[in-house]
C-alpha positions, 0 to 999 in steps of 0.5 A: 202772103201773110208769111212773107210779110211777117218775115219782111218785118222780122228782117227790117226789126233786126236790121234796126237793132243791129244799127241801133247797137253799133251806133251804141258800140261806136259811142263807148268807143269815143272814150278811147278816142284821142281828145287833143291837147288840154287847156286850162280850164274848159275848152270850147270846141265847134262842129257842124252838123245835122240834127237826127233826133231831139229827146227834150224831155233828157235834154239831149240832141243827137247830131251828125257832124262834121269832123271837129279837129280840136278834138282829132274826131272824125265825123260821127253821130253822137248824143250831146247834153243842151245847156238851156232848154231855150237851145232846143227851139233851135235844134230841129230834126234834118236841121244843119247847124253849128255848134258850140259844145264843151267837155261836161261832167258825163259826155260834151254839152251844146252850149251854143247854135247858129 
């Protein structure tokens, strides 16, 4: 018994780092991805989405949105930067929200949520 449990917790630990890499993997790839047409200056750009996970302490959000045609994405999960720290009052996790972001220095940045 002992033995079989172990496995089972062996096989659901790989299955999570398997995961945890391809979403990595699938993240560096938007690098590549097509951005749209530029603007002058910032473009502001909105999506809506469900909140994964909340790391306030990085001032970060992971979210799962919606396609967001002003940048030709598909829907994915992705990390976002949190412009003021008051936006995380509003950034739960299993919350569906919508979402303002911007291209920021080192990744795209929230800068609004109803």
């Amino acid at each position: 018994m002992k033995k079989s449990l172990i496995t089972s917790l062996a096989a659901v630990v790989l299955l999570s780092a398997t995961a945890a890499m391809a979403q990595q993997k699938s993240m560096e790839g938007m690098k590549e991805m097509p951005m749209g047409k530029p603007a002058a200056g910032q473009s502001m750009h909105m999506a809506k989405g469900k909140v994964t996970r909340v790391d306030a302490g990085a001032n970060l959000v992971t979210l799962a949105h919606e396609p967001v045609k002003s940048l030709n994405w598909p829907a994915m999960t992705m990390g976002f930067q949190v412009k003021d720290k008051m936006l995380l009052d509003q950034l739960s996790v299993g919350k569906t929200v919508e979402f303002e972001f911007v291209k920021g220095g080192k990744g795209y940045v929230i800068t609004g949520v109803k």
